[in-house]
PDB file of N, CA, C and O in Angstrom, chain B, residues numbered from 101:
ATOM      1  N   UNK B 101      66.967 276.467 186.157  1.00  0.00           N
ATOM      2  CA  UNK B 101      66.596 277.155 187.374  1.00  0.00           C
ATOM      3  C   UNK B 101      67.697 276.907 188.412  1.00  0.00           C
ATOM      4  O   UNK B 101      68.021 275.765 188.739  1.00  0.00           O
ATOM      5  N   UNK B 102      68.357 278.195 189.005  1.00  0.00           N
ATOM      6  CA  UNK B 102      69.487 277.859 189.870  1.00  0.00           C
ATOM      7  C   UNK B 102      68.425 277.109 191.326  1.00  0.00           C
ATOM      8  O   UNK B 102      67.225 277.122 191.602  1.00  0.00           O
ATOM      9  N   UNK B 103      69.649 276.531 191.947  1.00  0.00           N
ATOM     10  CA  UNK B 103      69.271 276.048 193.266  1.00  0.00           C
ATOM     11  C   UNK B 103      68.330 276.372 194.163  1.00  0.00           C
ATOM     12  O   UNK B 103      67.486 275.652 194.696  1.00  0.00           O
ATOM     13  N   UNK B 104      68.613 277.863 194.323  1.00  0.00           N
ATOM     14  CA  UNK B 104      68.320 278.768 195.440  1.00  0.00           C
ATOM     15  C   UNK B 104      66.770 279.210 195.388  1.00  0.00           C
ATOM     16  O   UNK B 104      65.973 279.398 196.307  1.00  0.00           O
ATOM     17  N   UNK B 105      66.615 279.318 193.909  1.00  0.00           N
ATOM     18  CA  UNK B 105      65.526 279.701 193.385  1.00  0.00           C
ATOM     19  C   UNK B 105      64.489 278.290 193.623  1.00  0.00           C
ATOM     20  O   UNK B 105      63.488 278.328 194.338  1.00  0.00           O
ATOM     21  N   UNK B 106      64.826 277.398 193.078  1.00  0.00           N
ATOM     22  CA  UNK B 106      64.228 275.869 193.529  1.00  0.00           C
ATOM     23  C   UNK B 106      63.774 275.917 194.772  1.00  0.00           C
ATOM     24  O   UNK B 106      62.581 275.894 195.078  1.00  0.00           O
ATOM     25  N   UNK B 107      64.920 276.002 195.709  1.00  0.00           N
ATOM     26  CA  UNK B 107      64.548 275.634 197.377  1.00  0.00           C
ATOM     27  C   UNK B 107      63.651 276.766 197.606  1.00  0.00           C
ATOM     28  O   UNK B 107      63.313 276.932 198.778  1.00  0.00           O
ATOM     29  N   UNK B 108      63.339 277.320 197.011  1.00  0.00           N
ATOM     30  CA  UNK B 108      62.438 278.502 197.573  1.00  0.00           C
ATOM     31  C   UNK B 108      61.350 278.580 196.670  1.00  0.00           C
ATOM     32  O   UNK B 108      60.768 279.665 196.680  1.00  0.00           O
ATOM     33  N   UNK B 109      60.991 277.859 196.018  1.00  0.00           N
ATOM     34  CA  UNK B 109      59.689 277.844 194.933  1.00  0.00           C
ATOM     35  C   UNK B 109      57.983 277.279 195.602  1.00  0.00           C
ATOM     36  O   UNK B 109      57.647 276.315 196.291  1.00  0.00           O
ATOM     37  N   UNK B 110      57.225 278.431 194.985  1.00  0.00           N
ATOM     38  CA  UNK B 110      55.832 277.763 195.883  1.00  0.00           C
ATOM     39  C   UNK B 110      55.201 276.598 195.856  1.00  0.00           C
ATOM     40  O   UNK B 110      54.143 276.441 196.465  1.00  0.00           O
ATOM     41  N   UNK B 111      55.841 275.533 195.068  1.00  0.00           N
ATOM     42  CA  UNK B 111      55.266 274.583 194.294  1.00  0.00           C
ATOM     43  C   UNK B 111      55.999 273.775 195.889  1.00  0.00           C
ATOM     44  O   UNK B 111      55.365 272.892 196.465  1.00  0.00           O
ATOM     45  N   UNK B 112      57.014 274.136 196.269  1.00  0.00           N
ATOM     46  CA  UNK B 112      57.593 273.057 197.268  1.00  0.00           C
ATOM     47  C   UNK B 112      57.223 273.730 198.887  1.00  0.00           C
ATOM     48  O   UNK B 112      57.543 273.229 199.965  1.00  0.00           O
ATOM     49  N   UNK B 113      56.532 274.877 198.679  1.00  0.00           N
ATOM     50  CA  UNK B 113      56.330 275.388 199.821  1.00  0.00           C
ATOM     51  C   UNK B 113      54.953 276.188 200.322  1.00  0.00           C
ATOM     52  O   UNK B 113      54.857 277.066 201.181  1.00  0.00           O
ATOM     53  N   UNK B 114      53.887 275.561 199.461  1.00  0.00           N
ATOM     54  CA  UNK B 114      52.682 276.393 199.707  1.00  0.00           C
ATOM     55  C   UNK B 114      52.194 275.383 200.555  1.00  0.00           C
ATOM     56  O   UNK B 114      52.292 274.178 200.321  1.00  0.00           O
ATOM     57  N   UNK B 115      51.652 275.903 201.568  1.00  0.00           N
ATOM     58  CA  UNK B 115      50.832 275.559 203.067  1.00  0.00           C
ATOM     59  C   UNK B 115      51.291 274.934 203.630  1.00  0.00           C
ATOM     60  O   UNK B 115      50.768 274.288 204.538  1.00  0.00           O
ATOM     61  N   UNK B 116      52.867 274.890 203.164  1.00  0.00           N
ATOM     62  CA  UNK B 116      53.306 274.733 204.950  1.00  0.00           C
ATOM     63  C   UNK B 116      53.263 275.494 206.154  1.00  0.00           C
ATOM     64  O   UNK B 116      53.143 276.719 206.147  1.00  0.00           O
ATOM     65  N   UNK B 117      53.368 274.742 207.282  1.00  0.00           N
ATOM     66  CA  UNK B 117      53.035 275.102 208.531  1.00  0.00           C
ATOM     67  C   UNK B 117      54.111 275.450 209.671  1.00  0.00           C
ATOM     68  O   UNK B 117      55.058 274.678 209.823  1.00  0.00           O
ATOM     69  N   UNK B 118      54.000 276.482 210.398  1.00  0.00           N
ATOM     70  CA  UNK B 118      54.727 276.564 211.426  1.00  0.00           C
ATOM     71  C   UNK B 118      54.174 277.594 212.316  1.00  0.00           C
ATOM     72  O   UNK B 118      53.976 278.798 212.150  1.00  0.00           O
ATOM     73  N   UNK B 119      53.938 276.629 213.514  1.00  0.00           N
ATOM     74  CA  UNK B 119      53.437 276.978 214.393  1.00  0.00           C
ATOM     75  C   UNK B 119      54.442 277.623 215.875  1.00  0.00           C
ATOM     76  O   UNK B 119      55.355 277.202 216.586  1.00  0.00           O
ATOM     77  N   UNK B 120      53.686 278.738 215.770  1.00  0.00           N
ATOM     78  CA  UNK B 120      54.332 279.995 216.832  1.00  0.00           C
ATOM     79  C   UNK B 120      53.365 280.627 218.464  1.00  0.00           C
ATOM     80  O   UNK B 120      52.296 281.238 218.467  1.00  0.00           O
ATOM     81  N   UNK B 121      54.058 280.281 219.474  1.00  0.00           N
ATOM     82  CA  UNK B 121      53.712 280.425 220.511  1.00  0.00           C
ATOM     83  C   UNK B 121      54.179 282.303 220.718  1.00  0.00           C
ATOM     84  O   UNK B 121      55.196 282.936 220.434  1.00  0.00           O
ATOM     85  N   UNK B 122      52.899 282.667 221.322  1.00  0.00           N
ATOM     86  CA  UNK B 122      53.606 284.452 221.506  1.00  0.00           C
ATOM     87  C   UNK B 122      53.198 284.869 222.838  1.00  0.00           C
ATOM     88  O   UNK B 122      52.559 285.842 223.236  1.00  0.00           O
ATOM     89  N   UNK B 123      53.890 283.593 223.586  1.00  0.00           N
ATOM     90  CA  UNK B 123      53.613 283.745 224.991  1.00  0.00           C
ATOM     91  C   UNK B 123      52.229 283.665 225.826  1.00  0.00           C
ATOM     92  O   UNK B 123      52.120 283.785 227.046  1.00  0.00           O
ATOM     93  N   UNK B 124      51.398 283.478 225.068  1.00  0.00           N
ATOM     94  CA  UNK B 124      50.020 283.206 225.576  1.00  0.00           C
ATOM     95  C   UNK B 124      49.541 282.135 224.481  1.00  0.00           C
ATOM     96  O   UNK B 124      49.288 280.943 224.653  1.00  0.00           O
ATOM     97  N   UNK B 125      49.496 282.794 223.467  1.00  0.00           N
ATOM     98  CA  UNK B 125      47.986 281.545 222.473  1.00  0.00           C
ATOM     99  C   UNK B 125      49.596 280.977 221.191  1.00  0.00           C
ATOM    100  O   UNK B 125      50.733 281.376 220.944  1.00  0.00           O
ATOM    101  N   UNK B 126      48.664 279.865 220.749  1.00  0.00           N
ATOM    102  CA  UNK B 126      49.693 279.424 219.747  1.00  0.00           C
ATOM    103  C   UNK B 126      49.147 280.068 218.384  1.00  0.00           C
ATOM    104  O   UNK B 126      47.949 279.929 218.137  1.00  0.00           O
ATOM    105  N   UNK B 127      49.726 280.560 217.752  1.00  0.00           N
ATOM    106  CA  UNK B 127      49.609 281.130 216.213  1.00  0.00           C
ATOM    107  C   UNK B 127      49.775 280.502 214.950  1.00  0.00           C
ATOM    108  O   UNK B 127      50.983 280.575 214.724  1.00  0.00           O
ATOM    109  N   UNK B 128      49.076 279.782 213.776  1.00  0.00           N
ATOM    110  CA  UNK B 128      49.808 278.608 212.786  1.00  0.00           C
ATOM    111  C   UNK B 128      50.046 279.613 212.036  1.00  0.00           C
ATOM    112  O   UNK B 128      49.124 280.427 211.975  1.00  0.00           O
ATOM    113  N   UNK B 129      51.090 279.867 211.363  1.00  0.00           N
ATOM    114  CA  UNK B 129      51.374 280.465 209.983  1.00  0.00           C
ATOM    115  C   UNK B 129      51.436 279.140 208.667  1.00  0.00           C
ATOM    116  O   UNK B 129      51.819 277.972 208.594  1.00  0.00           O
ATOM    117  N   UNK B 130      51.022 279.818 208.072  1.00  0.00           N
ATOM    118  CA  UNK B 130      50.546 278.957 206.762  1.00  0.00           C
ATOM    119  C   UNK B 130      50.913 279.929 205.312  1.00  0.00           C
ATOM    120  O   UNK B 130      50.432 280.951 204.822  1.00  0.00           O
ATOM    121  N   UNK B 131      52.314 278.754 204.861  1.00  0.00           N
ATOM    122  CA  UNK B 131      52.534 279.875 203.284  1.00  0.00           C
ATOM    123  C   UNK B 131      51.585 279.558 202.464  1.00  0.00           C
ATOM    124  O   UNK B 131      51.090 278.457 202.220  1.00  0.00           O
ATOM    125  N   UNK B 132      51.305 280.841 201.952  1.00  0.00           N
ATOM    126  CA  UNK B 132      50.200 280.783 200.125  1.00  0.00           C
ATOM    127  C   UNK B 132      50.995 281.195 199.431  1.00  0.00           C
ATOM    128  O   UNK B 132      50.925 280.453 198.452  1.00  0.00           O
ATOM    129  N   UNK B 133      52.049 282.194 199.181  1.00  0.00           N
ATOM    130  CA  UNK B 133      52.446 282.909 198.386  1.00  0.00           C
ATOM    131  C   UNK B 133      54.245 283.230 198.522  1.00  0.00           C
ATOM    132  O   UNK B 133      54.649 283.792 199.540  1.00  0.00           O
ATOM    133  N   UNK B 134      54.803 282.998 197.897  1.00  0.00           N
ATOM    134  CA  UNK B 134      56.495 283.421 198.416  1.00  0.00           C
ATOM    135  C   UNK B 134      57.224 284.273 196.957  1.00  0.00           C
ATOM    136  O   UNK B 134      57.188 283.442 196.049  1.00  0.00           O
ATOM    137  N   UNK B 135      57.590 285.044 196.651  1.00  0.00           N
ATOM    138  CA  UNK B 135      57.944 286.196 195.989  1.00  0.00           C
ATOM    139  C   UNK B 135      59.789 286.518 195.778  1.00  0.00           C
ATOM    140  O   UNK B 135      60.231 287.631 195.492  1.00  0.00           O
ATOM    141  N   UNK B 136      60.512 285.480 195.960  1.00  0.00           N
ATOM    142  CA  UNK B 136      61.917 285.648 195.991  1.00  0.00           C
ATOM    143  C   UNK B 136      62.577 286.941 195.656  1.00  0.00           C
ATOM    144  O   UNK B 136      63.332 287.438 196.492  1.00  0.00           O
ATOM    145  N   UNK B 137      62.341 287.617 194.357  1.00  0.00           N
ATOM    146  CA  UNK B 137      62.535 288.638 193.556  1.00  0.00           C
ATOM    147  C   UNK B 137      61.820 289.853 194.058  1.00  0.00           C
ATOM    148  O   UNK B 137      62.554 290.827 193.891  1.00  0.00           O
ATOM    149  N   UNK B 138      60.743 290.165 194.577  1.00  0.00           N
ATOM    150  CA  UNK B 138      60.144 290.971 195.098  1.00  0.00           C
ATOM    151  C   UNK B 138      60.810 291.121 196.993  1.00  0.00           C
ATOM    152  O   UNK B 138      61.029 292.116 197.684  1.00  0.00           O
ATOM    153  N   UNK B 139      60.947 289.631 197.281  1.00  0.00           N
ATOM    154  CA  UNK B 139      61.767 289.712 198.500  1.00  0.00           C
ATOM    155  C   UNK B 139      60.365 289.538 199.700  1.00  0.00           C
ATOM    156  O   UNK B 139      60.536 289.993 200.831  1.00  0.00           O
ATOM    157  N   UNK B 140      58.965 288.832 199.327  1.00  0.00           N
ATOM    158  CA  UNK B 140      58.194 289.460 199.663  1.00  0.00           C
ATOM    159  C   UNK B 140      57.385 287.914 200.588  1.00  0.00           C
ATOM    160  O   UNK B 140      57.765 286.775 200.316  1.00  0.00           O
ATOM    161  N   UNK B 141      56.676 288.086 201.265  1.00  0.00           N
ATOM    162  CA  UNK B 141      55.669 286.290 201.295  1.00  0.00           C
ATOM    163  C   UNK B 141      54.481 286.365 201.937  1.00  0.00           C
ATOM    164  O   UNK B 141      54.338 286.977 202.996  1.00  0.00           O
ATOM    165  N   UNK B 142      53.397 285.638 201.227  1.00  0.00           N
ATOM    166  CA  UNK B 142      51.859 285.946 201.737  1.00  0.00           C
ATOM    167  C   UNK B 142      51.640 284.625 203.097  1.00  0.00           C
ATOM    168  O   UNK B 142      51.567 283.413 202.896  1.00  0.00           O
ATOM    169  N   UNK B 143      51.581 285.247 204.280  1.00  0.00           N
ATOM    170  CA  UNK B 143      51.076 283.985 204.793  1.00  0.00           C
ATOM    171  C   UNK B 143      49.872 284.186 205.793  1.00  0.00           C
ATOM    172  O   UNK B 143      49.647 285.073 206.616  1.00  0.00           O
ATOM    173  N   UNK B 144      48.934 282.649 205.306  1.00  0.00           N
ATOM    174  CA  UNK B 144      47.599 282.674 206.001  1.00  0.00           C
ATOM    175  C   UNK B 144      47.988 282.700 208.092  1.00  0.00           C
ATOM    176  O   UNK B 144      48.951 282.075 208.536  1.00  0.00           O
ATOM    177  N   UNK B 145      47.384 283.219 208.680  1.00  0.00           N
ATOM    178  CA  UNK B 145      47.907 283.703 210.206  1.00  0.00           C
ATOM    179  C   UNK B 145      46.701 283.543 210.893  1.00  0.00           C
ATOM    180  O   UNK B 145      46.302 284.568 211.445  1.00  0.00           O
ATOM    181  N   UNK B 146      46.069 282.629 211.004  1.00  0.00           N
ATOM    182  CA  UNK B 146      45.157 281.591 212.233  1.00  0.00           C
ATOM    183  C   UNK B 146      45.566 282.088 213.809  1.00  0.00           C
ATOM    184  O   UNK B 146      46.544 281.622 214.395  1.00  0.00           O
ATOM    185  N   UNK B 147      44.913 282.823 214.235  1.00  0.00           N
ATOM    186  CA  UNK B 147      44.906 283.269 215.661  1.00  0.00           C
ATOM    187  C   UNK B 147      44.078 283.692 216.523  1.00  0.00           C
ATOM    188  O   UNK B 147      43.864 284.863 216.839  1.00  0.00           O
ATOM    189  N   UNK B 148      43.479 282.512 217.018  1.00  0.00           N
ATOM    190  CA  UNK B 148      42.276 282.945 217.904  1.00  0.00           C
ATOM    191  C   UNK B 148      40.871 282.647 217.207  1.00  0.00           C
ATOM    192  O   UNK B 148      39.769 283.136 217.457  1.00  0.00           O
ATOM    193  N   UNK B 149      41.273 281.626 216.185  1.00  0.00           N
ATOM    194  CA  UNK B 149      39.893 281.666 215.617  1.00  0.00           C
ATOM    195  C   UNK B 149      39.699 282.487 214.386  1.00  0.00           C
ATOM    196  O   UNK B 149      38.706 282.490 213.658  1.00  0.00           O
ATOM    197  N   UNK B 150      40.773 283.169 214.265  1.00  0.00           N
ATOM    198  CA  UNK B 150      40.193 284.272 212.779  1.00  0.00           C
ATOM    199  C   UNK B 150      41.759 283.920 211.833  1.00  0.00           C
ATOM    200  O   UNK B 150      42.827 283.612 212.362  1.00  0.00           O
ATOM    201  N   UNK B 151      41.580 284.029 210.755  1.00  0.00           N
ATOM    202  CA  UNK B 151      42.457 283.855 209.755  1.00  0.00           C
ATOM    203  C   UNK B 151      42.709 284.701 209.102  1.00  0.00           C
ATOM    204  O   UNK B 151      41.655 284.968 208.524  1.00  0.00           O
ATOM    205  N   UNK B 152      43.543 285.435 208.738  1.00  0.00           N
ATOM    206  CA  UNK B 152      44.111 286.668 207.891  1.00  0.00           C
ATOM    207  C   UNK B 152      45.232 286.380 206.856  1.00  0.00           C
ATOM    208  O   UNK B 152      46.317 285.961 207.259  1.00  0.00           O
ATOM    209  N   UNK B 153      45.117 286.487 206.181  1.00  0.00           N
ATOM    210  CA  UNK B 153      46.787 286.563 205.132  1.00  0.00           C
ATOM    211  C   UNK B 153      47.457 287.944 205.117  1.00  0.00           C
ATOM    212  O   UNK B 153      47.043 288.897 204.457  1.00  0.00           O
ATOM    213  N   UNK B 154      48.359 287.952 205.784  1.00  0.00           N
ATOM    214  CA  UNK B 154      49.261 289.044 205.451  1.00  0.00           C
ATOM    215  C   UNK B 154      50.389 289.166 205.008  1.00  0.00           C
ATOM    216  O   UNK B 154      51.150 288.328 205.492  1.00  0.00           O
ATOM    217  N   UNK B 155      50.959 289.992 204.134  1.00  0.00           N
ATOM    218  CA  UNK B 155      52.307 289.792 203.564  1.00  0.00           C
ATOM    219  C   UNK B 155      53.388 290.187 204.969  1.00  0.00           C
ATOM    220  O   UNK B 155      53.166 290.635 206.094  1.00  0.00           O
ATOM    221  N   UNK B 156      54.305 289.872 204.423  1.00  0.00           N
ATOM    222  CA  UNK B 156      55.597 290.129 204.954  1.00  0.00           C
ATOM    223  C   UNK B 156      56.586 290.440 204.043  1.00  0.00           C
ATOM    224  O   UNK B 156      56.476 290.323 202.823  1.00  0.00           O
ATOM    225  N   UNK B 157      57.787 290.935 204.792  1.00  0.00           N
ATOM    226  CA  UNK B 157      59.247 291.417 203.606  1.00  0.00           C
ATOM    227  C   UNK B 157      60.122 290.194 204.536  1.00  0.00           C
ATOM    228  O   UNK B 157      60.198 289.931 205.736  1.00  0.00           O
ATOM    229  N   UNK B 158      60.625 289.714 203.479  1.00  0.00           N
ATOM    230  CA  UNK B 158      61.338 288.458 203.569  1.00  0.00           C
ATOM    231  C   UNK B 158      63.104 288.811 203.544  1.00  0.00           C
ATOM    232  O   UNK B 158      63.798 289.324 202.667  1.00  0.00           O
ATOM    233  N   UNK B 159      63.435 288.297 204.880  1.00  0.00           N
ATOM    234  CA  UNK B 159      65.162 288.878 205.006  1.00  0.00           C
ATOM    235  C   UNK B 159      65.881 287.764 204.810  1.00  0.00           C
ATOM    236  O   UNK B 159      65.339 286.678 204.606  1.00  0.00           O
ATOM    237  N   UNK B 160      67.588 287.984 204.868  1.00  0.00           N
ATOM    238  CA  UNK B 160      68.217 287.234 204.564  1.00  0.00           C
ATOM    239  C   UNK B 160      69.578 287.234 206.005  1.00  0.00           C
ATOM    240  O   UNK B 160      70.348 288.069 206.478  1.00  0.00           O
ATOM    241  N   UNK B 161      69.342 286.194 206.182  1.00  0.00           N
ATOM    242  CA  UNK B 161      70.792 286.234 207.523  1.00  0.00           C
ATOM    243  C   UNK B 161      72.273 285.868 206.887  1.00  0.00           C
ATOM    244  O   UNK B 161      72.483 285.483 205.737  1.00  0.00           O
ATOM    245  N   UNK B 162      73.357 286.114 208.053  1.00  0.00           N
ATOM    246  CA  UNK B 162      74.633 285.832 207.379  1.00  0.00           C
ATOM    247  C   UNK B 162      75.021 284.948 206.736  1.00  0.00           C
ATOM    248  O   UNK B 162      76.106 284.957 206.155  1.00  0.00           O
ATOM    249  N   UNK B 163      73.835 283.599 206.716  1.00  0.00           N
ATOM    250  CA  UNK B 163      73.852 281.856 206.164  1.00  0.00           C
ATOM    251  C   UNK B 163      73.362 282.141 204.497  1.00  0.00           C
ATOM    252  O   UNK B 163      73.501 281.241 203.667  1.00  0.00           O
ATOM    253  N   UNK B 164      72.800 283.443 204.134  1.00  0.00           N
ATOM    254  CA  UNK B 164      71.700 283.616 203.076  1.00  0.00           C
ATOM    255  C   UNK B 164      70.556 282.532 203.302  1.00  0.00           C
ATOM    256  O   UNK B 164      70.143 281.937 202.307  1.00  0.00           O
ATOM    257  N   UNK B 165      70.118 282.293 204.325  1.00  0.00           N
ATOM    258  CA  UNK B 165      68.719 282.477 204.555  1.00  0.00           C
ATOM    259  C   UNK B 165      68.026 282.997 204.571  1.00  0.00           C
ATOM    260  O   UNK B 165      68.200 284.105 205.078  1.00  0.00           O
ATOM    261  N   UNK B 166      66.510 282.619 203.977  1.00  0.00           N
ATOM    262  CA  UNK B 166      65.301 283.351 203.859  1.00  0.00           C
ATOM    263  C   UNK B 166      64.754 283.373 205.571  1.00  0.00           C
ATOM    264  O   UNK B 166      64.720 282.324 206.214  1.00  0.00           O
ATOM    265  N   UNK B 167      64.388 284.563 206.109  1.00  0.00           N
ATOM    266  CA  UNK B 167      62.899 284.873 206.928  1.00  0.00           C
ATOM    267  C   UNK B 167      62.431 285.704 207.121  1.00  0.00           C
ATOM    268  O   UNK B 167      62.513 286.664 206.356  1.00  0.00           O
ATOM    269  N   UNK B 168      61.565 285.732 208.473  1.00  0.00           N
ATOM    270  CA  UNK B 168      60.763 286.902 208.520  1.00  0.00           C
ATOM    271  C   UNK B 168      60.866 287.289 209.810  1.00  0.00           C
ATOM    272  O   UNK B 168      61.258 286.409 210.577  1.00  0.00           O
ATOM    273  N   UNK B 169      60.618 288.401 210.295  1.00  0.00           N
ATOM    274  CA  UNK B 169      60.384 288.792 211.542  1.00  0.00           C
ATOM    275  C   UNK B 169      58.903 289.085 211.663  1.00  0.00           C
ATOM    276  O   UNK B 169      58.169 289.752 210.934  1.00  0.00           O
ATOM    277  N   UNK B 170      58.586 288.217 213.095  1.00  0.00           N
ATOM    278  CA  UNK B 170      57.040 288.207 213.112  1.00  0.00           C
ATOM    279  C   UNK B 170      56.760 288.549 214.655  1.00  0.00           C
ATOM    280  O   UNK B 170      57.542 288.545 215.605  1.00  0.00           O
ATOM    281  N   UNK B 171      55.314 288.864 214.593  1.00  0.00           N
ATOM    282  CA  UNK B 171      55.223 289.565 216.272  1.00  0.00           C
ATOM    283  C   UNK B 171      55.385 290.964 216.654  1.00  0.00           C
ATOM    284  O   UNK B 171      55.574 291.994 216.008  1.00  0.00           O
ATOM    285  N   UNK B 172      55.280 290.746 217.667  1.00  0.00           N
ATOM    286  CA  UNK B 172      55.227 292.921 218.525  1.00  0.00           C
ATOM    287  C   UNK B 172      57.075 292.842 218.532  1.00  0.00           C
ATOM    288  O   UNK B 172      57.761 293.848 218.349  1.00  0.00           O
ATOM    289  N   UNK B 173      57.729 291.287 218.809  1.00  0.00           N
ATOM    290  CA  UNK B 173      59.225 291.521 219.281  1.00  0.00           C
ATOM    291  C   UNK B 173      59.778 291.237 218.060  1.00  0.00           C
ATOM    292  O   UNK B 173      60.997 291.114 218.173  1.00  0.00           O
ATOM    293  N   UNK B 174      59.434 291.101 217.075  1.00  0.00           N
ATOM    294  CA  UNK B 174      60.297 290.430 215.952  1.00  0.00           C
ATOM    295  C   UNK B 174      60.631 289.228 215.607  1.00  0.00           C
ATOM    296  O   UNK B 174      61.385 289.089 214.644  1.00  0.00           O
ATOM    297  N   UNK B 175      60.112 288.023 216.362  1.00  0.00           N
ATOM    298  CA  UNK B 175      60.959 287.202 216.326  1.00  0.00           C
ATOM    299  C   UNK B 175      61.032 286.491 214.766  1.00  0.00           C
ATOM    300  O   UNK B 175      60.271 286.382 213.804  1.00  0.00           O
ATOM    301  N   UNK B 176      62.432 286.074 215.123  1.00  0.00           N
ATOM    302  CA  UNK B 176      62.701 285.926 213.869  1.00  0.00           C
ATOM    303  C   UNK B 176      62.517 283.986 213.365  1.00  0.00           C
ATOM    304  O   UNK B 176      63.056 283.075 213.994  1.00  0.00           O
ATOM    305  N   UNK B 177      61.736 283.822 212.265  1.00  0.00           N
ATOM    306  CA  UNK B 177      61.467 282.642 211.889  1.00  0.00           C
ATOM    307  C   UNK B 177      61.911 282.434 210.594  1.00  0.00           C
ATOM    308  O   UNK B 177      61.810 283.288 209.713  1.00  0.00           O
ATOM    309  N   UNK B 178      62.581 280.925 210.380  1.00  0.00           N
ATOM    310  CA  UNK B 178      63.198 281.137 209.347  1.00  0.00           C
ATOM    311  C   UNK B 178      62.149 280.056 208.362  1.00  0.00           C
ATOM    312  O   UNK B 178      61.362 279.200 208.766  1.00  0.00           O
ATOM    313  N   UNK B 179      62.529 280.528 206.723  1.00  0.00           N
ATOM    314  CA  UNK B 179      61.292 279.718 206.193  1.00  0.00           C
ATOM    315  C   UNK B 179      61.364 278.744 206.247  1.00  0.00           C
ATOM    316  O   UNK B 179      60.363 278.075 205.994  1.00  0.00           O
ATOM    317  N   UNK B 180      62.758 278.022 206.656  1.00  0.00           N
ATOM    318  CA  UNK B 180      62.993 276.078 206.193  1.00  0.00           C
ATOM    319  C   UNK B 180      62.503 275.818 207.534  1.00  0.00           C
ATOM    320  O   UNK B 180      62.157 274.637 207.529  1.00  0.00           O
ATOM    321  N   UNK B 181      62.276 276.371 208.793  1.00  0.00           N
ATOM    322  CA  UNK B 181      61.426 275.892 209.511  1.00  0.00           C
ATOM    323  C   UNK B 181      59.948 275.701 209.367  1.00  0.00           C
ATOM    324  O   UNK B 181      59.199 275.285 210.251  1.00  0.00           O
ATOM    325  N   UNK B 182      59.612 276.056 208.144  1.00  0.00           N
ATOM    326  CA  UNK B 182      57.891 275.734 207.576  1.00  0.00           C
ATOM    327  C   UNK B 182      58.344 274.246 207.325  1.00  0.00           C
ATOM    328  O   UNK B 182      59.357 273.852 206.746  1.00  0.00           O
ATOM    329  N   UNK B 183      57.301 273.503 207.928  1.00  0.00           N
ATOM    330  CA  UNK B 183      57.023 271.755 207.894  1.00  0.00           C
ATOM    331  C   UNK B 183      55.591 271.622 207.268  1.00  0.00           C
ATOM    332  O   UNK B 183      54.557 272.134 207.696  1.00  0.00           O
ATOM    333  N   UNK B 184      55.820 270.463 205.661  1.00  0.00           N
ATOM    334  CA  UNK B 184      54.372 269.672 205.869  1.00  0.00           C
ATOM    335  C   UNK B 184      53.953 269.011 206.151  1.00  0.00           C
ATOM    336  O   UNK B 184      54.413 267.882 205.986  1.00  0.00           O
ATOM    337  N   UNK B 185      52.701 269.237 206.820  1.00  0.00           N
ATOM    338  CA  UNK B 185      51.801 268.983 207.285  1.00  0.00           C
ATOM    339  C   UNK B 185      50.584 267.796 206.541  1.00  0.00           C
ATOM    340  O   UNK B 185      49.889 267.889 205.530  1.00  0.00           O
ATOM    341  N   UNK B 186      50.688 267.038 207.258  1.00  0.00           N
ATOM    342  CA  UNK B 186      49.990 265.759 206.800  1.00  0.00           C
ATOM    343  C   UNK B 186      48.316 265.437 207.365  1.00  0.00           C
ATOM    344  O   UNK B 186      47.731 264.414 207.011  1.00  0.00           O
TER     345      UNK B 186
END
């Protein structure tokens, strides 16, 4: 298994956490699902009390980093900023 594929496997990255402020309430995103090959990632989205999983399309910046753009503005979060959570 190359590297890239490793650092990005669900076994090292399911339910981690990263938590997102969108100017009013804080938002936890939580990975279940990450899709390298499809380009794709399921994450649980806690906001306000209600929980949803929604996919996303997973981009790549000039570093070949994985993220996502999330929100009404896009912002952009990258996945190695997902932390676990203890």
């Amino acid at each position: 298994m190359n590297k890239e594929v490793e650092k990005y496997s669900i076994d090292k990255l399911y339910l981690k956490e990263f938590q997102f402020y969108n100017g009013e309430y804080d938002i936890t995103l939580n990975i279940v699902d990450i899709n390298t090959d499809k380009m794709i990632i399921n994450l649980a989205v806690s906001n306000l009390g209600k929980i949803s999983v929604i996919e996303y399309d997973l981009k790549r910046d000039k570093d070949n980093n994985l993220y996502i753009e999330f929100g009404c503005e896009n912002s952009k979060i990258e996945i190695d900023d997902f932390e676990e959570i203890n």
